[in-house]
C-alpha positions as a Markdown table, in Angstrom:
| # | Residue | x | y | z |
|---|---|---|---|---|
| 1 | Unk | 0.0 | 0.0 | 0.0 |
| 2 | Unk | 1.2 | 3.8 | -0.9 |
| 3 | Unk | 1.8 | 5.4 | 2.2 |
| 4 | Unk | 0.6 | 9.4 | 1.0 |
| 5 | Unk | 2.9 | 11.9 | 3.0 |
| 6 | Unk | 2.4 | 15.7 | 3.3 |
| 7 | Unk | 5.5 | 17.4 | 5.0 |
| 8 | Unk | 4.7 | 20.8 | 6.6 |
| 9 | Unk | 8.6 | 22.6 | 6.9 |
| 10 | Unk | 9.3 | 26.4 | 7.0 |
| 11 | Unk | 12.9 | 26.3 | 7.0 |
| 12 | Unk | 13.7 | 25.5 | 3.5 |
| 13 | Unk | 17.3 | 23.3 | 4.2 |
| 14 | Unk | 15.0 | 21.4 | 6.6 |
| 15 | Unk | 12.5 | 20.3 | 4.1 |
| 16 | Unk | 15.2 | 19.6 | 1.5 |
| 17 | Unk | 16.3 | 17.1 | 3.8 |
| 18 | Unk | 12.9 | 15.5 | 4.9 |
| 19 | Unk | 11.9 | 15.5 | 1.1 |
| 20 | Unk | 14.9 | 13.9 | 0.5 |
| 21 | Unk | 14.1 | 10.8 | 2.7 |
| 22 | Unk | 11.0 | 10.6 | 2.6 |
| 23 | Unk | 11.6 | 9.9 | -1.1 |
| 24 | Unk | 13.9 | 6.7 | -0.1 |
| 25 | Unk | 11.0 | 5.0 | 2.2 |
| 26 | Unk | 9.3 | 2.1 | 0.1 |
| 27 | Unk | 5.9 | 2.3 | -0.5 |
| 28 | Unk | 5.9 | 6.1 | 0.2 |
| 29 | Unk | 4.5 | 9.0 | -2.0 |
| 30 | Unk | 5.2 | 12.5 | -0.8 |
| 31 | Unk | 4.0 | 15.2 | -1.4 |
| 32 | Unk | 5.5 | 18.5 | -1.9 |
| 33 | Unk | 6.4 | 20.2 | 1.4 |
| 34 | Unk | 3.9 | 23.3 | 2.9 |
| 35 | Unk | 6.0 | 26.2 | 4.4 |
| 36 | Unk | 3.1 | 27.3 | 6.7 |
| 37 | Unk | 0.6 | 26.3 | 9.1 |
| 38 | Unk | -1.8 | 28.3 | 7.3 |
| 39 | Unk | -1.2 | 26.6 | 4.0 |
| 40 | Unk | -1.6 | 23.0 | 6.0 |
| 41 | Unk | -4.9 | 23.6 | 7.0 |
| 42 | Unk | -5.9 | 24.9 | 4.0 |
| 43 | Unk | -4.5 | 22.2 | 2.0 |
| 44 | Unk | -6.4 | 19.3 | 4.4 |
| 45 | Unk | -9.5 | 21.3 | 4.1 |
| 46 | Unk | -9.4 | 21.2 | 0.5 |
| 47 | Unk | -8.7 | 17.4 | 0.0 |
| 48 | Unk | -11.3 | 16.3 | 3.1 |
| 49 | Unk | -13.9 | 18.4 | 1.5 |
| 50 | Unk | -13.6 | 16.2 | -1.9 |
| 51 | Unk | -13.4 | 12.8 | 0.0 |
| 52 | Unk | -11.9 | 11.3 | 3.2 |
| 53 | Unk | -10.0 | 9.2 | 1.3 |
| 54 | Unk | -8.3 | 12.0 | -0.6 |
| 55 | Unk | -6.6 | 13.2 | 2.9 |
| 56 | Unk | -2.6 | 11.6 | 3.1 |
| 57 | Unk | -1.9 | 9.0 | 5.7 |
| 58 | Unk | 0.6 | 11.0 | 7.4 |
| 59 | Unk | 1.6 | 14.3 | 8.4 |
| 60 | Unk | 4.6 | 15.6 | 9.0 |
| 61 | Unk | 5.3 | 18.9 | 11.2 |
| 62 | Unk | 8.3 | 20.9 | 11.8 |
| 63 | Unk | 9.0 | 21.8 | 15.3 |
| 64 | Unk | 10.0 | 25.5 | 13.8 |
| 65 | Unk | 6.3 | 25.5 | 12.0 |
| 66 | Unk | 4.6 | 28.7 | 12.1 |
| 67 | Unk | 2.8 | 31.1 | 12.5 |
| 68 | Unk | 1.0 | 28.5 | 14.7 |
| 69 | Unk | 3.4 | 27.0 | 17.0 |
| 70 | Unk | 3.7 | 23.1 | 16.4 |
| 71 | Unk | 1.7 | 21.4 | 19.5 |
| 72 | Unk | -1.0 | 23.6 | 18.4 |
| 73 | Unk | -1.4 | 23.2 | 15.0 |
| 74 | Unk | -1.2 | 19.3 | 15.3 |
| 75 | Unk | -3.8 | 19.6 | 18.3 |
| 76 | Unk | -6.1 | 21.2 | 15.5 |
| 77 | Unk | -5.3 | 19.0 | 12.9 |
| 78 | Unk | -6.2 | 15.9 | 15.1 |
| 79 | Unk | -9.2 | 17.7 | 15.9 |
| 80 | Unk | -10.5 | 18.7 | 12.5 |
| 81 | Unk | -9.1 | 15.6 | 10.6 |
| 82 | Unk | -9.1 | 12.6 | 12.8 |
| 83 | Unk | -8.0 | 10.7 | 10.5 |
| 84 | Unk | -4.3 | 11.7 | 9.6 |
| 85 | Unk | -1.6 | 10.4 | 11.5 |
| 86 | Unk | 0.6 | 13.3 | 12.6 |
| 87 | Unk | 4.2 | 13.0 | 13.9 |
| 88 | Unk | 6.4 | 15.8 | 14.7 |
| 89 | Unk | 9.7 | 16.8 | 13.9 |
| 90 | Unk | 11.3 | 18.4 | 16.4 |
| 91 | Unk | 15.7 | 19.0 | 17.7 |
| 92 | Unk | 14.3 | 18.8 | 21.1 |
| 93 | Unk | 13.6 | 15.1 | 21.6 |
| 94 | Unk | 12.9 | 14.5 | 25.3 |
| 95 | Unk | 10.6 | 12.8 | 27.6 |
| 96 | Unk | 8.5 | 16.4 | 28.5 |
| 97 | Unk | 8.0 | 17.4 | 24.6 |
| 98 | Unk | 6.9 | 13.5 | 23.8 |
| 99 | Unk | 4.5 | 13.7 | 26.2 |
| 100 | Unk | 3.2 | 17.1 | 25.3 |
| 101 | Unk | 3.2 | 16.1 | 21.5 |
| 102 | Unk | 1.3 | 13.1 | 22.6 |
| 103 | Unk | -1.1 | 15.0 | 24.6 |
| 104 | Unk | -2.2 | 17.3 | 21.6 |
| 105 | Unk | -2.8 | 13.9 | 19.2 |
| 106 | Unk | 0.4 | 13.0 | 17.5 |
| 107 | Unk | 1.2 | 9.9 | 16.8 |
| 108 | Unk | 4.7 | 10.1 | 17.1 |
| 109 | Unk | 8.3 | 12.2 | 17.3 |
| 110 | Unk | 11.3 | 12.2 | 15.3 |
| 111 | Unk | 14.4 | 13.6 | 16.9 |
| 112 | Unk | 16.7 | 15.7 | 14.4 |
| 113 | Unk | 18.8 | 15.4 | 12.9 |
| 114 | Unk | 17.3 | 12.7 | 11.3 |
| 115 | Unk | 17.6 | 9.2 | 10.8 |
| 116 | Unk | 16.5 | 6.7 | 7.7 |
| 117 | Unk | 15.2 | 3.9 | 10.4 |
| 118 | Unk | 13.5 | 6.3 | 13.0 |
| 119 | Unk | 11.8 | 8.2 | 9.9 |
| 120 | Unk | 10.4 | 4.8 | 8.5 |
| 121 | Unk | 9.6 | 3.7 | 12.0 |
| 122 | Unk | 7.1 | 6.4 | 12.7 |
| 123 | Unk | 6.0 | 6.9 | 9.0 |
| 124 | Unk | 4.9 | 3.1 | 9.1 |
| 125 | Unk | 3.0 | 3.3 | 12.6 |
| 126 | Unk | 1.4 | 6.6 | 11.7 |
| 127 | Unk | 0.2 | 5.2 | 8.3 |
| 128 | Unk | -1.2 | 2.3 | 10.1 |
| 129 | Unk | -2.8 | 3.9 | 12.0 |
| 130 | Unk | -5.0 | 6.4 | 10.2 |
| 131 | Unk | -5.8 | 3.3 | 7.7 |
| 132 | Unk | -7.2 | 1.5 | 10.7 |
| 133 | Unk | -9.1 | 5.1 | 11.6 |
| 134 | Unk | -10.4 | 4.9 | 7.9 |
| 135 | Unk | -11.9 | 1.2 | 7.9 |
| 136 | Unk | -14.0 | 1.8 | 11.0 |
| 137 | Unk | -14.9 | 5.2 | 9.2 |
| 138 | Unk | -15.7 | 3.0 | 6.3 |
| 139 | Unk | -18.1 | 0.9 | 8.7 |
| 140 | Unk | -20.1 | 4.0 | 9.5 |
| 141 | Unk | -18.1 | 5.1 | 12.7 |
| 142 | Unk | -19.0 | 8.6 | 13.3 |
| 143 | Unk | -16.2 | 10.3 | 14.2 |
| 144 | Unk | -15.7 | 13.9 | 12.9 |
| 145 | Unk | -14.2 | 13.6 | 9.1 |
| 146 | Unk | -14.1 | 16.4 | 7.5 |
| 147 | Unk | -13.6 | 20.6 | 8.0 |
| 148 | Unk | -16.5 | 21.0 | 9.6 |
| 149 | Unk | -19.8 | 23.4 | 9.8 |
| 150 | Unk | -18.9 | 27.1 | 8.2 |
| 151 | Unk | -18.0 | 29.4 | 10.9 |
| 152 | Unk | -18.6 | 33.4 | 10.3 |
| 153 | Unk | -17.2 | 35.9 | 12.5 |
| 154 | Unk | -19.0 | 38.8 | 13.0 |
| 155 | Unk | -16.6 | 42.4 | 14.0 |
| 156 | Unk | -17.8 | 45.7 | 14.6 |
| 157 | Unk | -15.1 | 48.9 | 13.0 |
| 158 | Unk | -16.2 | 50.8 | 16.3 |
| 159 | Unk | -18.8 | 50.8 | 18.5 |
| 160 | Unk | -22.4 | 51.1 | 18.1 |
| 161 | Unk | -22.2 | 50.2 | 14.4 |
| 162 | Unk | -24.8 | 47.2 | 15.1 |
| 163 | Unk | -22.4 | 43.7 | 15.6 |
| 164 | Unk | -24.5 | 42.0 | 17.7 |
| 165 | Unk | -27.6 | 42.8 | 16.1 |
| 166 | Unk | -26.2 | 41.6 | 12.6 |
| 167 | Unk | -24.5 | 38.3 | 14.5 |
| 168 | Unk | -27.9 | 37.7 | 15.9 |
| 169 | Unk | -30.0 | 37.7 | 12.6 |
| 170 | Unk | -27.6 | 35.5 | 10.6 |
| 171 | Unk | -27.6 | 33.1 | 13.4 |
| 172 | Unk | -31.6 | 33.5 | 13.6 |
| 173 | Unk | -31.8 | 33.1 | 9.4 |
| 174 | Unk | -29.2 | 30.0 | 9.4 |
| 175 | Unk | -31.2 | 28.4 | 11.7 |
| 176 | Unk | -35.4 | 29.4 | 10.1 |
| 177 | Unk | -33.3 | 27.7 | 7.0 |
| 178 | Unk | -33.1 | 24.2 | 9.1 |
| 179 | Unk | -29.5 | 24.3 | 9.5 |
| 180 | Unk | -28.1 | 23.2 | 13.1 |
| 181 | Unk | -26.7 | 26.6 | 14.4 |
| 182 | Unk | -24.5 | 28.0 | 17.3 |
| 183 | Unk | -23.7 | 31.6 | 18.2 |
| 184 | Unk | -20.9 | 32.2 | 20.1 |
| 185 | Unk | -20.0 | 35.4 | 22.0 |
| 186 | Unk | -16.9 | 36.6 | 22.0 |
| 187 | Unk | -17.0 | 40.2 | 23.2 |
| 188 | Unk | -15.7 | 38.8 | 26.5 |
| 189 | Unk | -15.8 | 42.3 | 28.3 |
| 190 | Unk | -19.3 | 43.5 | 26.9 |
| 191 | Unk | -21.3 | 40.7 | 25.5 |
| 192 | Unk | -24.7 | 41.2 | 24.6 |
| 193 | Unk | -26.2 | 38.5 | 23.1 |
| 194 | Unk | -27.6 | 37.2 | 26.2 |
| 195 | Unk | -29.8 | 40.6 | 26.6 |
| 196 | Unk | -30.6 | 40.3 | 22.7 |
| 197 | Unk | -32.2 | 37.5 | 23.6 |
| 198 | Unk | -33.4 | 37.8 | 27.1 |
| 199 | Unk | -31.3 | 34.9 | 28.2 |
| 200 | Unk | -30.4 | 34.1 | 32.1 |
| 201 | Unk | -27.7 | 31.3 | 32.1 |
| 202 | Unk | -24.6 | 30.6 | 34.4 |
| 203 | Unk | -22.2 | 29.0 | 32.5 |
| 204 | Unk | -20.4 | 30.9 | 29.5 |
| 205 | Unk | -17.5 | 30.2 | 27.4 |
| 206 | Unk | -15.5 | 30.7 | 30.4 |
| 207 | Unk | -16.4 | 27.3 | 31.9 |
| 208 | Unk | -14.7 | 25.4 | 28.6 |
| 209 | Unk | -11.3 | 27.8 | 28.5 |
| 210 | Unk | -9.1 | 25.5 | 31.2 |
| 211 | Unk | -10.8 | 22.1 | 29.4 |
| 212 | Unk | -8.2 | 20.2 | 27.8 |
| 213 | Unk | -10.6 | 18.1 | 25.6 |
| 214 | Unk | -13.9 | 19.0 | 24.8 |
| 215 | Unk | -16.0 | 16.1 | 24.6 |
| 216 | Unk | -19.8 | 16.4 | 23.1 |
| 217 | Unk | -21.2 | 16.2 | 26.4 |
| 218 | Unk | -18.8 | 18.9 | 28.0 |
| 219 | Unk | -20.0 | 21.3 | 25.4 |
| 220 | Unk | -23.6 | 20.7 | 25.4 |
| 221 | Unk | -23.2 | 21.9 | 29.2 |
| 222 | Unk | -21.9 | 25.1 | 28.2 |
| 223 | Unk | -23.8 | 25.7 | 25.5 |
| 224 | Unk | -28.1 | 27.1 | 26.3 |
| 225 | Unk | -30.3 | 25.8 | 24.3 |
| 226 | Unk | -32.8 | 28.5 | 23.0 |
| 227 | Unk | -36.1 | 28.7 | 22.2 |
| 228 | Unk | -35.3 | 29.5 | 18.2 |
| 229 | Unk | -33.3 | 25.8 | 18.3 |
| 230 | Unk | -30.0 | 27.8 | 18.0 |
| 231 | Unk | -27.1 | 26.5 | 21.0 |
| 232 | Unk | -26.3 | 29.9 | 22.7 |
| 233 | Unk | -22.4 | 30.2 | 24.0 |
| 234 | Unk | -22.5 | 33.4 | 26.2 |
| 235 | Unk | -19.8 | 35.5 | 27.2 |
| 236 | Unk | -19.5 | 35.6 | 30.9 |
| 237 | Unk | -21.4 | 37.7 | 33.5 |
| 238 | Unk | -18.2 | 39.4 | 35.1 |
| 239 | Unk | -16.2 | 40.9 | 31.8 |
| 240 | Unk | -13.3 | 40.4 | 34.5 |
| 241 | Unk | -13.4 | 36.7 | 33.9 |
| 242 | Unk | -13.0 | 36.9 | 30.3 |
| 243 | Unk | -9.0 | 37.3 | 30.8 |
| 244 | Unk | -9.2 | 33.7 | 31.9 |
| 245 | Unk | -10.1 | 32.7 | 28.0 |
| 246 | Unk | -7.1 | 32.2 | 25.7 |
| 247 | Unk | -6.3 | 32.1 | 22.2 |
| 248 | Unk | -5.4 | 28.1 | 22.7 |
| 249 | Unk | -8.7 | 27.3 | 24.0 |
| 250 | Unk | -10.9 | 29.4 | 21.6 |
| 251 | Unk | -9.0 | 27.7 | 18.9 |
| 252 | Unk | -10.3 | 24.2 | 21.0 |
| 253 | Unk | -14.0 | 25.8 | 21.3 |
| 254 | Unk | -14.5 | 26.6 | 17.5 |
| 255 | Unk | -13.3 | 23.3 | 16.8 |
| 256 | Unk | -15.2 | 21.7 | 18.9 |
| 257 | Unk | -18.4 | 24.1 | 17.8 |
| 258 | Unk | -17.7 | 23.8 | 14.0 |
| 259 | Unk | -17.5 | 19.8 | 14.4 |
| 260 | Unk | -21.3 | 19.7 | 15.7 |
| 261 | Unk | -23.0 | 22.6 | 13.8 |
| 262 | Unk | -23.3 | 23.3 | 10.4 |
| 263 | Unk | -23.2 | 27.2 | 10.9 |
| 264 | Unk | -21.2 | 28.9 | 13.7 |
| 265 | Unk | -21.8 | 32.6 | 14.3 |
| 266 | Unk | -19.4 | 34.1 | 16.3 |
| 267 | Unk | -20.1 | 37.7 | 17.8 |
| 268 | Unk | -16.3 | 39.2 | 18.1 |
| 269 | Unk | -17.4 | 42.8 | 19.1 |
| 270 | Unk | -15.0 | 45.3 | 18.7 |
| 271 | Unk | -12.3 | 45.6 | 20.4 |
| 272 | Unk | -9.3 | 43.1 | 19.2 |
| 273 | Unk | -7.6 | 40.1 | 22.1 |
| 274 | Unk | -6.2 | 37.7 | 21.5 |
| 275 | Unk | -8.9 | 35.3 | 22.0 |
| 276 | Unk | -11.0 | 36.7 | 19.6 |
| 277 | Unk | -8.4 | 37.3 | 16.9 |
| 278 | Unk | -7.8 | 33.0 | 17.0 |
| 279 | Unk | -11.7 | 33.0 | 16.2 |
| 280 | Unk | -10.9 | 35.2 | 13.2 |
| 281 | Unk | -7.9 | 33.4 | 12.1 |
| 282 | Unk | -10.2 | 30.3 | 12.1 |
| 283 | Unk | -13.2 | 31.7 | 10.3 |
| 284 | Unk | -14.6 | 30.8 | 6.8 |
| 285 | Unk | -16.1 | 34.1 | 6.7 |
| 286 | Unk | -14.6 | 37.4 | 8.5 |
| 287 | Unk | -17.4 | 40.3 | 8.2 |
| 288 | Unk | -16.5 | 43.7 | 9.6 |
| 289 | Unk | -19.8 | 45.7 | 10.2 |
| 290 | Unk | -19.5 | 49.7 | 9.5 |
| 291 | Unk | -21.7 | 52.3 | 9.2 |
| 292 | Unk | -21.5 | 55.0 | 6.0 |
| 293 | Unk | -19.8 | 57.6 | 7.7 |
| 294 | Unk | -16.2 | 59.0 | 8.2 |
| 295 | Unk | -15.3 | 58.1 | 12.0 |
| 296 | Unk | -16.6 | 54.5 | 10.9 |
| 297 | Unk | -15.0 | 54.1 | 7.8 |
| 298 | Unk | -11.2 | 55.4 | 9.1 |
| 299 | Unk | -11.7 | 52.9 | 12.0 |
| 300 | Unk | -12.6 | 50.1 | 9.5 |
| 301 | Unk | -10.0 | 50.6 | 7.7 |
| 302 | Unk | -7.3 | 50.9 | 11.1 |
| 303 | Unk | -9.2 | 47.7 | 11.8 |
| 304 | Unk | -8.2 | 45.8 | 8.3 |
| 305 | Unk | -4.3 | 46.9 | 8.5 |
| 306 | Unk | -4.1 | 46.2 | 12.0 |
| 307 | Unk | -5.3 | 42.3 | 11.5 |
| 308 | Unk | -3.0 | 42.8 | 8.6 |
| 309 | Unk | 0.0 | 44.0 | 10.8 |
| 310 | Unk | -0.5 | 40.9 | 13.3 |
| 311 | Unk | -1.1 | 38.3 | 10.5 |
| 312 | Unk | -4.8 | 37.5 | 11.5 |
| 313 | Unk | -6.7 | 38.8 | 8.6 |
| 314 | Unk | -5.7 | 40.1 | 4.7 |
| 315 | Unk | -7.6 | 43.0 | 3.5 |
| 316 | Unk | -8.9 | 41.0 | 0.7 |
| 317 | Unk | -9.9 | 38.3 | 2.9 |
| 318 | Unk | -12.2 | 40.1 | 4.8 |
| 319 | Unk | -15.7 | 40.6 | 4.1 |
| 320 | Unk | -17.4 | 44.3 | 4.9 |
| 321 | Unk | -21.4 | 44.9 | 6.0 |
| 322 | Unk | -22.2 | 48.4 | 5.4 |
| 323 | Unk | -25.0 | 49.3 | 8.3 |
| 324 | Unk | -27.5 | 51.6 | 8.2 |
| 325 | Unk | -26.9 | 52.3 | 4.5 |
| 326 | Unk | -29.1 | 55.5 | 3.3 |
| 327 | Unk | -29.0 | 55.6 | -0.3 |
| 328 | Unk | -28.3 | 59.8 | -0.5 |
| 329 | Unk | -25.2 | 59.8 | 1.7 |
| 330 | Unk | -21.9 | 60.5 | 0.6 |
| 331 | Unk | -20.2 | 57.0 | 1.7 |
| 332 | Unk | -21.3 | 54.4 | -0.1 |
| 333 | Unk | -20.4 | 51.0 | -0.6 |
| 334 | Unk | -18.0 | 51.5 | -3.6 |
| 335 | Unk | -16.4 | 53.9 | -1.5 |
| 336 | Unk | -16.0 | 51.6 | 1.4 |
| 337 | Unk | -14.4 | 48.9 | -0.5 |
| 338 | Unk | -12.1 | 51.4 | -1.8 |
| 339 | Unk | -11.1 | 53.0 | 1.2 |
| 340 | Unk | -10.6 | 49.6 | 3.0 |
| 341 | Unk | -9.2 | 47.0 | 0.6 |
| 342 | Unk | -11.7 | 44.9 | 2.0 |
| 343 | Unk | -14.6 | 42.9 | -0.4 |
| 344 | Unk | -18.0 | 44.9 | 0.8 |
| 345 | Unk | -21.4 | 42.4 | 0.6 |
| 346 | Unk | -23.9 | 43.4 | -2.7 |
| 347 | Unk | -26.3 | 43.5 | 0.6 |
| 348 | Unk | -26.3 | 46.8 | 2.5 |
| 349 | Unk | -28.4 | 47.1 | 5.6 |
| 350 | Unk | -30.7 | 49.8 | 5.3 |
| 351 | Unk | -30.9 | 52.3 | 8.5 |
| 352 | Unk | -34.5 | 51.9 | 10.0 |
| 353 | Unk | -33.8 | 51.8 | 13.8 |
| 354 | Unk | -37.1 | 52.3 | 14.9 |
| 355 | Unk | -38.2 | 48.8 | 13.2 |
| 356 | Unk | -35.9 | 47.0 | 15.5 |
| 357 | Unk | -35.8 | 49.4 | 19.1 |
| 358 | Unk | -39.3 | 47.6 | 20.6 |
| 359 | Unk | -37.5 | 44.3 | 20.0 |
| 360 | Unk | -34.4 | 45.1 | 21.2 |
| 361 | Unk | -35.8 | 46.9 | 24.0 |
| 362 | Unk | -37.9 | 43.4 | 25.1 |
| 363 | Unk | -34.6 | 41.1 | 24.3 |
| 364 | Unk | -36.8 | 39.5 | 21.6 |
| 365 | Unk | -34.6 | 40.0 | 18.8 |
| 366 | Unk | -36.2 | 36.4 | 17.5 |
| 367 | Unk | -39.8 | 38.7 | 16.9 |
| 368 | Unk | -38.3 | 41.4 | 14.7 |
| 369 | Unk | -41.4 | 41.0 | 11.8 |
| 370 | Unk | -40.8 | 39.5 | 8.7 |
| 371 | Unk | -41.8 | 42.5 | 6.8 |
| 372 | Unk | -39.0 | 44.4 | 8.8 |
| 373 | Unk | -36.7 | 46.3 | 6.2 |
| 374 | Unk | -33.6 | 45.7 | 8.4 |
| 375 | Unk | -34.7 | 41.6 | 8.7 |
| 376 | Unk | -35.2 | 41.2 | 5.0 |
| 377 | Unk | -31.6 | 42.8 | 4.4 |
| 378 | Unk | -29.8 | 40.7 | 7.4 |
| 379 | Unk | -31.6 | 37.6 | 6.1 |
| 380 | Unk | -30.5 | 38.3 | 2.2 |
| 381 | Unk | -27.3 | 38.7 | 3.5 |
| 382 | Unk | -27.3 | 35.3 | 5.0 |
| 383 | Unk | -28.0 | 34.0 | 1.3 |
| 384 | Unk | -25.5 | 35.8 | 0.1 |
| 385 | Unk | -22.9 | 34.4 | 2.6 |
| 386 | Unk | -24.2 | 30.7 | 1.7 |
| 387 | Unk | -24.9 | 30.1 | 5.5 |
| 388 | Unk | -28.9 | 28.7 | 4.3 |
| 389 | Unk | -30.6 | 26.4 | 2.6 |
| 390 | Unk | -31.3 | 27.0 | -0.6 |
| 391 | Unk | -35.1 | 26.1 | -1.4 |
| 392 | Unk | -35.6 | 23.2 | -4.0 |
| 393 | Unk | -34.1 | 24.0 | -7.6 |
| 394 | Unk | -32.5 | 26.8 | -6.5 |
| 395 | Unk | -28.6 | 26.9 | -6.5 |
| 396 | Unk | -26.7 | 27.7 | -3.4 |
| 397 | Unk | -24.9 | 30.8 | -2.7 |
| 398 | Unk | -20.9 | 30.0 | -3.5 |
| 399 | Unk | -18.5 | 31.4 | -0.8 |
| 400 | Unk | -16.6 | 34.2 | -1.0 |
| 401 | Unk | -13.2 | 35.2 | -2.3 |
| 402 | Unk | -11.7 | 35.6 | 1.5 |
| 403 | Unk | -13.6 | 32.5 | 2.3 |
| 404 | Unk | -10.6 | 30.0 | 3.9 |
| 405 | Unk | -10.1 | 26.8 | 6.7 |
| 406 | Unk | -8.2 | 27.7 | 9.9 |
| 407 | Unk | -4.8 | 29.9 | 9.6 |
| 408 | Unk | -2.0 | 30.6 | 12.6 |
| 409 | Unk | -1.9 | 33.0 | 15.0 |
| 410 | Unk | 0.9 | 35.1 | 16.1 |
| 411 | Unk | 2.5 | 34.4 | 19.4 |
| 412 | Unk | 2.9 | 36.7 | 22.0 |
| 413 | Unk | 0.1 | 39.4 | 21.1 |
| 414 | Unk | -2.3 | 40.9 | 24.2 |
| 415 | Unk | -5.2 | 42.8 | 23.7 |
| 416 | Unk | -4.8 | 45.8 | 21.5 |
């Protein structure tokens, strides 16, 4: 059997010398190295979305990987794609790293420099593995396969400019569709989905951030189940608290979200941690909400180079709502997208606030009528994104340009 062997290696000398090897084993096909974690998770994505059997047997990852640092990035890949063995590569060999590597799903470690037996020992048991993953797969195991449910984060330029209330409605559109929906709340400090929906619940995101693994069961705890059939994951009570959520566990909790739902909203307010920031690396879809005038605009755009700056975002990767649109203002869409870099939705929000305030006064955001200006544009905007159904004979919405899997996040950033 071919043994199918995708090599993940910044340093260029290093992946001469693991292409060159790996090249020597019998049986083995590699393939040609990816310099990023970015481009590995995007590469997986790509293959598991055409078949599980188009995935390789075997991963291999560079200690000096980045921009995710290596335990991480093979914790997600175990997470999102079960079924690739993953062994790390790595100078510093000992017992504590072993175990750590371990711990985050490898299945196994190579000391450098490196060694034509060790290299076909590990190859060999990590290819064994993940076919014996694949035959109970093939028997209708149901263990996760694939990348996932779509997950959309949702920012606000500045304050005000109507995040939550745009978060809200795609979740509530995803959902009237029949797809299985979460929204998640990531404004850690000032969360207000719960008030949105006049909803009273203990245990908030907070309660996952110090689980290692999170199991089905540990996350249908956190989550509250509301009315409108959409699993609620609320930012916590005390904003305090919030500073116990980290970028490592939010990248755990989208996983772990995007693995049981086929849309994840995620409400990332506006103001940049680095929490939130690992929930827009991770995002299929990053939309930045502003509203058509100047103070907005220049803070959309500090918004776009500063994700640009810490490598969370690209300009052209990121997808902009213009809010309370009035057709006879001097901002307008084409303007935005100009001013920005960014791609800005053929769906502007019209400004109509006094459609919504009796609804958002009462928490009741799931009663806005359907006749409601602002509802009809949120809800078209859902279409647009491909996050519904599309009714019979009716071609689904393709995703956007930006539209990508998971990417790394830069080490060592606090909030901004």
């Amino acid at each position: 059997m071919t043994t199918r062997i995708l090599p993940a290696v910044g340093d260029a000398d290093a992946a001469r010398s693991i292409t060159t090897l790996l090249s020597q084993l019998p049986d083995a096909e590699p393939a040609g190295p990816v310099g990023d974690s970015t481009s590995l998770i995007d590469t997986l994505a790509r293959l598991a979305a055409e078949s599980l059997d188009e995935l390789p047997e075997v991963v291999l990852v560079h200690g000096g990987i980045g921009p995710v640092p290596a335990l991480e990035l093979i914790r997600e890949v175990a997470l999102r794609f079960p079924a690739v063995g993953v062994v790390l590569v790595t100078a510093d060999a000992g017992p504590g790293l072993y175990s750590a590597a371990m711990d985050s799903g490898a299945r196994g470690l190579i000391g450098l420099p490196l060694s034509y037996e060790e290299l076909a020992q590990r190859v060999q048991s990590a290819a064994a593995w993940s076919v014996g993953v694949r035959r109970h797969l093939g028997q209708g195991g149901d263990v996760f396969t694939g990348p996932g449910g779509r997950v959309i984060t949702v920012s606000g330029a500045k304050g005000g400019v109507g995040t939550t209330v745009t978060a809200v409605q795609l979740a509530l559109a995803a959902r009237a569709s029949g797809l299985s929906v979460a929204l998640a709340d990531l404004d850690l400090q000032a969360g207000d989905v719960a008030s949105y929906l006049d909803v009273q619940f203990r245990r908030s995101v907070v309660d996952l951030a110090a689980v290692q693994d999170i199991s089905p069961r540990v996350l249908q705890d956190a989550l509250y189940a509301h009315q409108t059939g959409i699993g609620l994951l609320l930012a916590p009570g005390e904003g305090e608290r919030g500073e116990d959520v980290s970028d490592r566990s939010v990248r755990q909790i989208v996983s772990a979200l995007r693995n049981r739902y086929e849309v994840v909203v995620i409400d990332c307010g506006t103001h940049l941690n680095s929490a939130n920031a690992a929930a827009i690396e991770m995002a299929d879809t990053t939309l930045l909400v502003v509203t058509p005038d100047v103070v907005a605009v220049r803070a959309a755009k500090r918004m776009v180079r500063l994700w640009d700056r810490l490598q969370i975002r690209k300009a052209e990767e990121t997808v902009t709502v213009v809010n309370r649109h009035i057709r006879n203002t001097e901002i307008q869409p084409q303007l935005v997208e100009k001013i920005t870099g960014t791609r800005v939705t053929r769906t502007s929000v019209p400004a109509n606030f006094k459609e919504l305030q009796s609804v958002v006064d009462a928490g009741r955001m799931q009663d806005l009528e359907a006749k409601s200006s602002v509802k009809q544009a949120l809800w078209a905007l859902a279409g647009e994104l491909g996050i519904v159904k599309a009714a019979e004979g009716e071609n689904r919405q393709g995703k956007f340009r930006g539209d990508r899997g998971s990417v790394g996040l830069r080490r060592g950033r606090g909030n901004k």
